[in-house]
N, C-alpha and C positions, 0 to 999 in steps of 0.2 A: 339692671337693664330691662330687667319684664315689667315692669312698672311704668317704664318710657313706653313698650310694646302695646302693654294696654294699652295708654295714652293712646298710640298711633292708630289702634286697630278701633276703636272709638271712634276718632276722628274720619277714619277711612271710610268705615258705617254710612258717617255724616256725608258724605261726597257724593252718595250712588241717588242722589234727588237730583245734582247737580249735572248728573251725565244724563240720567232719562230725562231733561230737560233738556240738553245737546241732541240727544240721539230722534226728538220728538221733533225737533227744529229741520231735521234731514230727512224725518220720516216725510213730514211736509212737503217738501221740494218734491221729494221720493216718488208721491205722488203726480205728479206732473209728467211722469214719463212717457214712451210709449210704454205698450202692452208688458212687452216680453221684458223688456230692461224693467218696469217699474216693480214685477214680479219679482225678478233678482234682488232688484234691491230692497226690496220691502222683507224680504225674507230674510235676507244677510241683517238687516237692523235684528228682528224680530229673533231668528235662532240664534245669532252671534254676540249678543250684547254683552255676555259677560264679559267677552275680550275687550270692550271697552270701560265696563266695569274693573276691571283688575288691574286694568291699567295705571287705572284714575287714582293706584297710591303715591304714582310717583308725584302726583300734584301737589303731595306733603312731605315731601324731601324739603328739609330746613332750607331757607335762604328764596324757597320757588313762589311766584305771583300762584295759586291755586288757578282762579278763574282764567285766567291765563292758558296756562299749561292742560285746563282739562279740555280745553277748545281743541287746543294742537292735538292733544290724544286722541279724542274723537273724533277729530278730521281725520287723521291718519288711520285709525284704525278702519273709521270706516270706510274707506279707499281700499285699503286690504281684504276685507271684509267682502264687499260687493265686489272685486274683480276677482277671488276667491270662485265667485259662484258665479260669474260671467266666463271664466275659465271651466268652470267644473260642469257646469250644468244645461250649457248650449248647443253639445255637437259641434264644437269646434276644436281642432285640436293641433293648431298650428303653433311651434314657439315662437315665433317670428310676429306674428298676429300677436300672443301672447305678451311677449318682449314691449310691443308697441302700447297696447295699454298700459302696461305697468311703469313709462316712462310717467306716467300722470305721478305715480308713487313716488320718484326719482325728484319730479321738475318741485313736488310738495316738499321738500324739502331743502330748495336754494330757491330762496327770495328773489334771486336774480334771474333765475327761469323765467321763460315766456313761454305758459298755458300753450298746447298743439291740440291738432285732431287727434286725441288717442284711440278713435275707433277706426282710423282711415283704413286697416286691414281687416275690420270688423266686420257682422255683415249688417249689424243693426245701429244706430247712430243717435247721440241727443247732445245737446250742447247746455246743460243748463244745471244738471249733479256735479257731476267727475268736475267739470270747470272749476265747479263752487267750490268742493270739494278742497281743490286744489290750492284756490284760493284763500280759503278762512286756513289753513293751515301755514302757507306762508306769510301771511300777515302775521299771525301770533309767533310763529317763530322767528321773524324780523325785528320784534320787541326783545327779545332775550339779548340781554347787553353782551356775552359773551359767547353766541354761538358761531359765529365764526372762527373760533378756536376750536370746536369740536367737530366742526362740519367735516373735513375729512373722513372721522373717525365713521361718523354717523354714511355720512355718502358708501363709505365700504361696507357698513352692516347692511345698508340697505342693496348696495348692486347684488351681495351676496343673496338676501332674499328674494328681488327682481327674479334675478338668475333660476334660481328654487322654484318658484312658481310656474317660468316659463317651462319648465324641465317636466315637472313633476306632472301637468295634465297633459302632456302630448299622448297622442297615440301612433304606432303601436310601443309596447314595450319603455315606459317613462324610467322602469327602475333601472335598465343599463345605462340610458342617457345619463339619468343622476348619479349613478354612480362612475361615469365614466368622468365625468365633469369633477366630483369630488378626487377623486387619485388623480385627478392629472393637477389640482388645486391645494391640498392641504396634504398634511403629513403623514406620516402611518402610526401618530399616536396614539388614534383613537380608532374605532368602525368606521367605516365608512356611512352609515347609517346613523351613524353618532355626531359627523359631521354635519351629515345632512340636515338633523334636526337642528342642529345649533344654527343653519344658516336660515331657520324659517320663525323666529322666533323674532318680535318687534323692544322686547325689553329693552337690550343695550340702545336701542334707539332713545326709547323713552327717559330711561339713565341720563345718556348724555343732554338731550333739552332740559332737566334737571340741572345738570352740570353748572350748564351755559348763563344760570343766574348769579352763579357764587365765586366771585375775585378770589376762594380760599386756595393758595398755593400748594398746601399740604396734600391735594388728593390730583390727581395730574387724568387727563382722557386717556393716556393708555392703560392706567392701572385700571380703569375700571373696562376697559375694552378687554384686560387679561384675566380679569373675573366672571367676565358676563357672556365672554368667548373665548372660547366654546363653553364653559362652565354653566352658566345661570341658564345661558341660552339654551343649554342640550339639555337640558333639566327640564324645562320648559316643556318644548314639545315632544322630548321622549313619551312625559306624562300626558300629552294631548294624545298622541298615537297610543299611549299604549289602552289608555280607557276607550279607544273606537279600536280596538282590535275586531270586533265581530261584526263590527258594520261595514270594515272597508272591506274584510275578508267574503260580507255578502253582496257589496256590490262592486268587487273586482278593481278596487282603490289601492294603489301603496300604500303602504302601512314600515314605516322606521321599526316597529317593537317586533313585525313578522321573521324577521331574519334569526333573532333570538330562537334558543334551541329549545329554553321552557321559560314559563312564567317566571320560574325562580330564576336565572340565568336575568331575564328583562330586569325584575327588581335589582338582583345585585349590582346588574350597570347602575342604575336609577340612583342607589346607594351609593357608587362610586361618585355621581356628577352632584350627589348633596354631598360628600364628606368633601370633596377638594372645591366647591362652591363654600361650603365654610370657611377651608385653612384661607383662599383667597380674600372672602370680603374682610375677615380679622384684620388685616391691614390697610382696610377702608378707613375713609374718616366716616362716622356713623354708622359702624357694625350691625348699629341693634338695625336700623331703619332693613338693609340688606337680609339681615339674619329673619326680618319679618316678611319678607319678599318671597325667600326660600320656601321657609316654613310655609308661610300663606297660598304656595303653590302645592305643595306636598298634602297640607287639609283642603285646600279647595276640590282638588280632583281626587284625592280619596273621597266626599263624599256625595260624590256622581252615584247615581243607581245604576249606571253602566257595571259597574266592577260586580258589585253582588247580581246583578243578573248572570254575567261570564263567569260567577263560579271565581271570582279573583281577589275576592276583597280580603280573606285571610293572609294569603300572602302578600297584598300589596300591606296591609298593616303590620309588617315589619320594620315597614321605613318611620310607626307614626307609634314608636315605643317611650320618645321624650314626652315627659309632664306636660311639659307648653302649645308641642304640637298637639298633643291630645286634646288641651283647651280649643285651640283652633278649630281643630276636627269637628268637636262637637257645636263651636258656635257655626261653620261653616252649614252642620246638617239644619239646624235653628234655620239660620238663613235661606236654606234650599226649601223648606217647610209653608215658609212666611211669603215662598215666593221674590224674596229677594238678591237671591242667588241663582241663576237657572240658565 
């Protein structure tokens, strides 16, 4: 199986030309803005690229058009991405306002949506990104021969995230709203914080538009829905929250990893959502591909400078004790070096 990995983590290398090609093509537009919107967005490309870097493996899930697929990722993400920081960084803090942009996010993913004003509650307005935006992403997802079969799956990861977003920058007080919205929503299997991160995570999204190329009968959308949620997904952003722990805690941001009692407490969850993210994808069709997904989240955000500046990287290097993850780790820190990770 690690033989195929390399293969895959090779090929993956090879992709990240292909996305700062994408992300360059939006930068463009980007530019066109007014003032205050062009600054958002110019900024959400510029600090957040890796998320559509990391995304860009699923465009090598056997059976997927690549150029295809890394379009849709990049659309999406960067829709995410930019109303991320039109939420976070305007002074505005309405869910309602919030909800309404984020329909853009919604309509990107049913071909048969018809683009709206998504700033109509907004105070600032352009018609010529978020449209496009919206647009290059349904196109490319209109080619996937089988995505109508998964679009339910995908429409509920996504209201789930919508929902996230809108919750999470309100003011005052976003962590009861999110948490109140969580228990009256999901089960008592997990944290409630555990939930949460799982519903902000775009993976099971990008899973499924993978899916959506391949006739193979043997792997069905909900088993990967019961892998990637909550599982792959809480895994996910637990690791995003937990490596900004001292940045939300300095500028007064939620934070999913703060509830945790100690660092060690955070990791052992962290451990729990990688060992039952393994028993899970084992009965995937293509374990390794999955198994390098995990792994590749686990070395990617280990080797963030965040962690060794918080004083956390000893303990978070209990989860990166396997041979292979270690391989990772250190091509991941290569990467971050080279500037190709960041």
């Amino acid at each position: 199986m690690q033989l195929k990995q390399i293969r895959l983590l090779l090929k993956y290398v090879n992709t990240f030309d292909l996305v700062k090609d994408e992300l360059k093509k939006w930068e463009s537009k980007a530019k066109l803005l007014p003032d205050e919107l062009r600054e958002q967005a110019l900024l959400s490309i510029k600090n957040k690229a890796f998320h559509c870097l990391g995304g860009s493996i699923y465009a090598l899930y056997p059976g997927v058009k690549k150029d295809e697929m890394i379009t849709a990722i990049v659309a999406l993400q960067t829709i995410s991405d930019y109303l991320d920081n039109l939420c976070d960084r305007m002074n505005v803090y309405d869910d309602q306002t919030f909800m309404r942009l984020h329909e853009s996010f919604l309509d990107a993913l049913d071909p048969t949506a018809a683009v709206k004003d998504y700033y109509s509650l907004y105070p600032l307005k352009e018609t010529i990104y978020l449209p496009s935006l919206v647009y290059e992403c349904q196109n490319a997802i209109s080619n996937m021969p089988l995505y109508e079969l998964n679009k339910p799956k995908i429409l509920e990861l996504a209201s789930y995230y919508c929902k996230l977003q809108a919750l999470k920058h309100t003011k005052p007080d976003p962590k009861k709203r999110v948490k109140t919205w969580i228990e009256d929503t999901f089960t008592n299997e997990l944290f409630w914080n555990e939930w949460a991160a799982a519903t902000g995570s775009t993976l099971g999204i990008f899973m499924l538009f993978a899916l959506s190329y391949s006739p193979d009968t043997s792997v069905t959308h909900n088993q990967i829905f019961e892998a990637y949620f909550p599982w792959i997904q809480g895994l996910h952003i637990l690791l995003d929250y937990f490596i900004d722990q001292a940045e939300d805690h300095e500028f007064g941001d939620l934070n999913f990893c703060a509830d945790y009692e100690s660092t060690k407490v955070a990791v052992d969850r962290l451990n729990l959502f990688y060992q039952v993210s393994k028993q899970r994808i084992a009965k995937l069709k293509h374990p390794y591909f999955h198994d390098i997904v995990i792994k590749g989240l686990l070395a990617m955000y280990g080797s963030d400078p965040k962690l060794s500046e918080q004083g956390i990287l000893e303990e978070y290097k209990r989860l990166l004790r396997n041979p292979f993850l270690q391989l990772m780790y250190r091509t991941c820190l290569k990467l971050r070096k080279r500037k190709e990770l960041y």
